[in-house]
Each structure stands twice: as structure tokens, then as C-alpha cells.
C-alpha positions as CSV (number, residue, x, y, z in Angstrom):
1,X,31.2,178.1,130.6
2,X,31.6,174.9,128.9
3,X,33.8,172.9,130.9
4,X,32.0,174.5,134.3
5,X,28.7,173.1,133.2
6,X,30.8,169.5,132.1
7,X,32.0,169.8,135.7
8,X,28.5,170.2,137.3
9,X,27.2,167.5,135.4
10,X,29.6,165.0,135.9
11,X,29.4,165.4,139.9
12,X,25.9,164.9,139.6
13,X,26.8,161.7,137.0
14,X,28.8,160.3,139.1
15,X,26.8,160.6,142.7
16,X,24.0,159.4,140.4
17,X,25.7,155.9,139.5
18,X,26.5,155.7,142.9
19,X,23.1,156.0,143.7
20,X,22.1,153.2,141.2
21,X,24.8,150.9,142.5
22,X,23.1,151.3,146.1
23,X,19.9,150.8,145.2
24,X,20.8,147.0,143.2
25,X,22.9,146.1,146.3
26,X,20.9,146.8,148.9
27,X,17.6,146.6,147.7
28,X,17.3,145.0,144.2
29,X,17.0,141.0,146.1
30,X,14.1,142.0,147.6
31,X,12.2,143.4,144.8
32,X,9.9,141.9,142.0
33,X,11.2,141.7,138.9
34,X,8.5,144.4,137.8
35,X,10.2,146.3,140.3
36,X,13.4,146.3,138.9
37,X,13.0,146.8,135.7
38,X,10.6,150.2,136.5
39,X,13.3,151.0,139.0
40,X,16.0,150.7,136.2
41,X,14.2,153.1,133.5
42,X,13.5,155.6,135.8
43,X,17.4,155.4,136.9
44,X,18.5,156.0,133.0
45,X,15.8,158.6,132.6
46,X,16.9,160.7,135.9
47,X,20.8,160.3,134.4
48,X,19.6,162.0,131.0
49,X,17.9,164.4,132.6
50,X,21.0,165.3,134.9
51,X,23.1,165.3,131.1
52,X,20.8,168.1,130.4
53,X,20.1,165.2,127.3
54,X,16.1,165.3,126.2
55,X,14.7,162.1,125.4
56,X,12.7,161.5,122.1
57,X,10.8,159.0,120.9
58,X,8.7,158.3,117.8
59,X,6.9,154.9,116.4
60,X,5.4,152.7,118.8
61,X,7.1,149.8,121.1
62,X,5.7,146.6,121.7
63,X,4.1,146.6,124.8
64,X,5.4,143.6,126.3
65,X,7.7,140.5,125.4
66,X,8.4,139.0,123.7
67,X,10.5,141.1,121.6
68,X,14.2,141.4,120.5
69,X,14.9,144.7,120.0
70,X,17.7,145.8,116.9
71,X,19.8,148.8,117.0
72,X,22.2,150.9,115.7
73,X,25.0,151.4,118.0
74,X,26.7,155.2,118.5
75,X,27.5,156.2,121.7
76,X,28.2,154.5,125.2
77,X,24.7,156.4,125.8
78,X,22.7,153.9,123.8
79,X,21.8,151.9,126.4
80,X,21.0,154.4,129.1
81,X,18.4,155.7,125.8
82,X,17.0,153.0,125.5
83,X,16.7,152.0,129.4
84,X,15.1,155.5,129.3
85,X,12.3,154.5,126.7
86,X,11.3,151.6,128.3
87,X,13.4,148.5,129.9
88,X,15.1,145.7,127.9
89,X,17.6,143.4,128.6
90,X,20.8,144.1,127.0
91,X,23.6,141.7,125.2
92,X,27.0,143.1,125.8
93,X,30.4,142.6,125.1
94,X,32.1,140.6,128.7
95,X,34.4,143.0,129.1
96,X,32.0,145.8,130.3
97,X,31.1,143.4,132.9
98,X,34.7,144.4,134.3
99,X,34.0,148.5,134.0
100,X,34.5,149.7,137.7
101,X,31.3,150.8,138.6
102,X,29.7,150.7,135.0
103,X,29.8,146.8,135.2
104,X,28.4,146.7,138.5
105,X,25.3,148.0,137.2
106,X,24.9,146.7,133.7
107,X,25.1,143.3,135.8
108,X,22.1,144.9,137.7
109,X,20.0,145.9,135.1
110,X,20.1,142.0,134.0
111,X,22.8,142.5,130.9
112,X,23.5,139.4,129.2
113,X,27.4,138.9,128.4
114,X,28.9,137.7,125.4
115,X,32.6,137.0,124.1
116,X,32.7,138.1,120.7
117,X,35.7,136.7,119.7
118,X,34.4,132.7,121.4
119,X,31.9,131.3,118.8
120,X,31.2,128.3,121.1
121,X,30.0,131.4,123.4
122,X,28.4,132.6,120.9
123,X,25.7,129.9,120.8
124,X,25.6,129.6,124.6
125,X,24.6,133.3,124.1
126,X,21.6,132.5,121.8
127,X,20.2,129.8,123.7
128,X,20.2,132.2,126.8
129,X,18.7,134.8,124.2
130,X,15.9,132.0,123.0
131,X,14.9,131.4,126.7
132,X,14.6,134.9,128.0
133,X,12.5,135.9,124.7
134,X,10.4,132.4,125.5
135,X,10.1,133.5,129.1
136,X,8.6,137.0,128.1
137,X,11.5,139.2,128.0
138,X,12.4,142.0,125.9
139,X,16.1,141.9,124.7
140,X,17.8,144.2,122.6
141,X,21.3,143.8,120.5
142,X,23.4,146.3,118.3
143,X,24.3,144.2,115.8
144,X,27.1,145.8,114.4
145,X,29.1,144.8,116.9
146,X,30.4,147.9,117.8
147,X,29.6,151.1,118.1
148,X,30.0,153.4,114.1
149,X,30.5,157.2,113.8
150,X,26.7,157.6,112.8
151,X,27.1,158.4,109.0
152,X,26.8,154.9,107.9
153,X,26.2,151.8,109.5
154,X,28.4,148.7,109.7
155,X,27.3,145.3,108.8
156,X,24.9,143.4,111.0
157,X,26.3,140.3,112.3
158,X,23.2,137.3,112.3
159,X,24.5,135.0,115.1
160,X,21.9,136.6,117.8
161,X,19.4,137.2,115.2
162,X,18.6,133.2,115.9
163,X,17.5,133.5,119.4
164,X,14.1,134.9,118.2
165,X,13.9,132.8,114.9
166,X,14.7,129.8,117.3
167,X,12.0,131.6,120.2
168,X,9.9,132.3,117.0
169,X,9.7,136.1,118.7
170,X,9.4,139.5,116.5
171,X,12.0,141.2,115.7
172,X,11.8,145.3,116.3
173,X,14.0,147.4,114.9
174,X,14.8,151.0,116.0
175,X,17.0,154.0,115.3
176,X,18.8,156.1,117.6
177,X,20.2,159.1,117.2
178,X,22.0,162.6,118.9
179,X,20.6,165.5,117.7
180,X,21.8,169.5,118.9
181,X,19.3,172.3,119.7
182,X,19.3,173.2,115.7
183,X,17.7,169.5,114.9
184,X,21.3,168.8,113.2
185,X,23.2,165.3,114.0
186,X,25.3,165.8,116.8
187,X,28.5,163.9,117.4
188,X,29.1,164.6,120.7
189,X,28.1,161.5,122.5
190,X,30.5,159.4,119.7
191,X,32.9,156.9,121.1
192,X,34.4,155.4,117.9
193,X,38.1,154.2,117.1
194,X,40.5,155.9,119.0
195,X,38.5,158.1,120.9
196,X,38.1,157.7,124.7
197,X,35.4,157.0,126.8
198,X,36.4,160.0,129.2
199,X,36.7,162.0,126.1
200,X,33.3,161.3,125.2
201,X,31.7,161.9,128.4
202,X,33.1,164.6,128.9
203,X,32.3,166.8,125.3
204,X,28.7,165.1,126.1
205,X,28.5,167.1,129.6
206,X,29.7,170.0,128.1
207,X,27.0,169.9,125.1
208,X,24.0,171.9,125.6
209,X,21.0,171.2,124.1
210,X,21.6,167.6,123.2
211,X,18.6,165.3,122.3
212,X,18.2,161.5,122.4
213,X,16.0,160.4,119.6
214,X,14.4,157.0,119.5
215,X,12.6,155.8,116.3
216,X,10.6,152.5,116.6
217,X,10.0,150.3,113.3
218,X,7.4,148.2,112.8
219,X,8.0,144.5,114.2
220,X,8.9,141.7,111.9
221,X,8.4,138.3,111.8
222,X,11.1,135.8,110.7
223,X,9.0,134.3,107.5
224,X,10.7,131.7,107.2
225,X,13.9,133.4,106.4
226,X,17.4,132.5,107.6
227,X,19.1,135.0,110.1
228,X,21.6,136.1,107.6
229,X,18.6,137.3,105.3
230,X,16.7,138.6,108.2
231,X,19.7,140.3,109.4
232,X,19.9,142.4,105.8
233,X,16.6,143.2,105.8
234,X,16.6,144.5,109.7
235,X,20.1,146.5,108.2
236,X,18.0,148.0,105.8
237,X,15.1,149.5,107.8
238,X,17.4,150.4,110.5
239,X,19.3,152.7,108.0
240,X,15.4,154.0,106.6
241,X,14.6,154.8,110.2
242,X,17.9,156.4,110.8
243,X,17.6,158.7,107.8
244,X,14.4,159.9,109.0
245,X,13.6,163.1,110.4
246,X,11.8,164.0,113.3
């Protein structure tokens, strides 16, 4: 029964994406920007629904930019979560820019890329950053870097915590989380080490009962602190928000 639901599901997944990828080809340049981005989140929340993945959410998101949004990282779902509870524009590794199909539309849901291992691109990633979050935008980072197997999280990296010290933009953290039908964690969305990303999709399609959970902190303000001390104390209520039940 399993693996016929996984089957199902990823049919639907996958004529789904295709969908998404016509819709930025063929219609995306002639379309508002407020089009787009409403186009975009109601994309990622159709896909969770075909996952048989509930969305839910708990705190209360800034409105409007700017904003740079700070997250824990889990799952190649994250982003399609957080699409789903309202639009941001994402920093990701370049290499996803090269996913067949997957890169096509992170490209068209206005993902900023970054190589990790370039410092010098690093910066050029900031100052992007700084003038989307002066221009209104909300952005969002995980920045650990990576994605962790949800029991603890890795150290935050502070580089892109500058854009919105240098923007002088809040800072929101948020929590995400998989949750099963019982309310208990659930690992099935992981995609850590050496697991696969077909591996994870597919123990993710085959999951019943699976819940996205979204927990919004209250935004911060840098205070005068440097990123690296803004980036432990954004570690810290990440992990309080994480340990939280809903």
C-alpha cells in the first residue's frame, strides 16, 4: 500500500513541476511581480497538498519587506514550506541552479545563488541580499549551510546575516519541522549525509499523515551587534522555537 500511494504521488509530483515550469516559461514575463510571487505560493501549496503533506503554521510573519527570514534547514522540502506560508526569495547553494527541472524553477521563483566555497562570492551575495531587502523584498537563508538530521542544529554561518545589518532590515527567525499523524517528529522528509534525494522523496510519498509545521519568532533588530553575535543569538531562538510544541 505504501509504495502504490509513493507511486501515485509522485506521478502527480512530477506532472505538477511540469506544470510550474510551463507556467514561468510561458507566462511568468508577462506578469507583475505581485503576480509571481502569489502564483509561486500557491504552486508550493498545491504540491504539499498533492504529498498528502499538511501545512502548519504558528507565530505571525511580517507582512511585507523588508524582512530576512532565518531557518533551520531539514529536508529538500523546506523551501516548498516555506513558499507555501507565504513567498520569499531564497539564497541557495549554485549548484541547484543545475538540478534538471528543479533548477529551472528555483531560478523562477527568483532564488538567489551563492558559491559557498568562493568568499569573494560570498560578498557579491550580500550586496545582492542588501539591495533586495532595501528594495522591499523578503529573503530567507538556512544558515547552517546545509541541511542537519533535525535533533540538533549546526552552527550558523554570519556572512549573509550582513545583508540586513548593512540594509538595516529585521531579522525573523522561524522553525520548521515534520511532524506524523501521532504529533511525533518525523524523519521522513530528511536528506542528510549519505542519503539520496530519490531516497527521500520517495519515503516522503509513501508517508501518510505527514505535517509541515512553521513556527515564526518574533523579529529582531540588529542593535548594534556584529553578525557573528547576531548570528548566535538567531541560533538560539531558532533552537527555542524548534523545541516547541504545537
Amino acid at each position: 500500500m505504501r509504495h502504490v500511494r509513493a507511486l501515485w504521488r509522485s506521478l502527480r509530483l512530477i506532472g505538477h513541476a511540469a506544470s510550474g515550469l510551463w507556467t514561468i516559461r510561458t507566462r511568468f514575463a508577462g506578469w507583475s511581480q505581485d503576480q509571481r510571487e502569489q502564483a509561486v505560493q500557491a504552486w508550493a501549496a498545491r504540491l504539499l497538498a498533492l504529498t498528502g503533506i499538511r501545512l502548519q503554521t504558528s507565530g505571525a510573519p511580517l507582512a511585507a519587506g523588508p524582512v530576512l527570514l532565518v531557518a533551520n534547514h531539514i529536508s529538500w522540502l523546506d523551501i516548498v514550506v516555506m513558499h507555501a506560508a507565504g513567498y520569499c526569495r531564497f539564497v541557495s547553494k549554485a549548484d541547484v541552479a543545475h538540478w534538471p527541472l528543479i533548477g529551472s524553477l528555483a531560478t523562477g521563483a527568483g532564488t538567489l545563488y551563492i558559491e559557498r566555497a568562493s568568499r569573494r562570492d560570498a560578498m557579491r551575495v550580500v550586496h545582492h541580499m542588501r539591495d533586495r531587502l532595501a528594495a522591499g523584498d523578503v529573503v530567507a537563508i538556512f544558515p547552517e549551510g546545509t541541511t542537519g538530521d533535525g535533533r540538533a542544529l549546526l552552527p550558523f554561518h554570519a556572512n549573509l546575516v550582513q545583508a540586513a545589518i548593512s540594509a538595516d532590515a529585521p531579522v525573523q527567525p522561524l522553525a520548521l519541522r515534520f511532524a506524523d499523524g501521532t504529533g511525533a517528529t518525523s524523519f521522513a522528509p530528511s536528506f542528510v549525509g549519505d542519503e539520496t534525494l530519490v531516497g527521500s522523496v520517495w519515503r516522503t510519498l509513501a508517508a501518510e499523515g505527514l505535517v509541515a509545521q512553521v513556527r515564526y519568532g518574533a523579529p529582531q533588530h540588529h542593535a548594534g551587534r556584529d553578525r557573528r553575535a547576531w548570528a548566535q543569538a538567531l541560533h538560539a531562538e531558532v533552537e527555542r522555537l524548534y523545541r516547541q510544541t504545537f
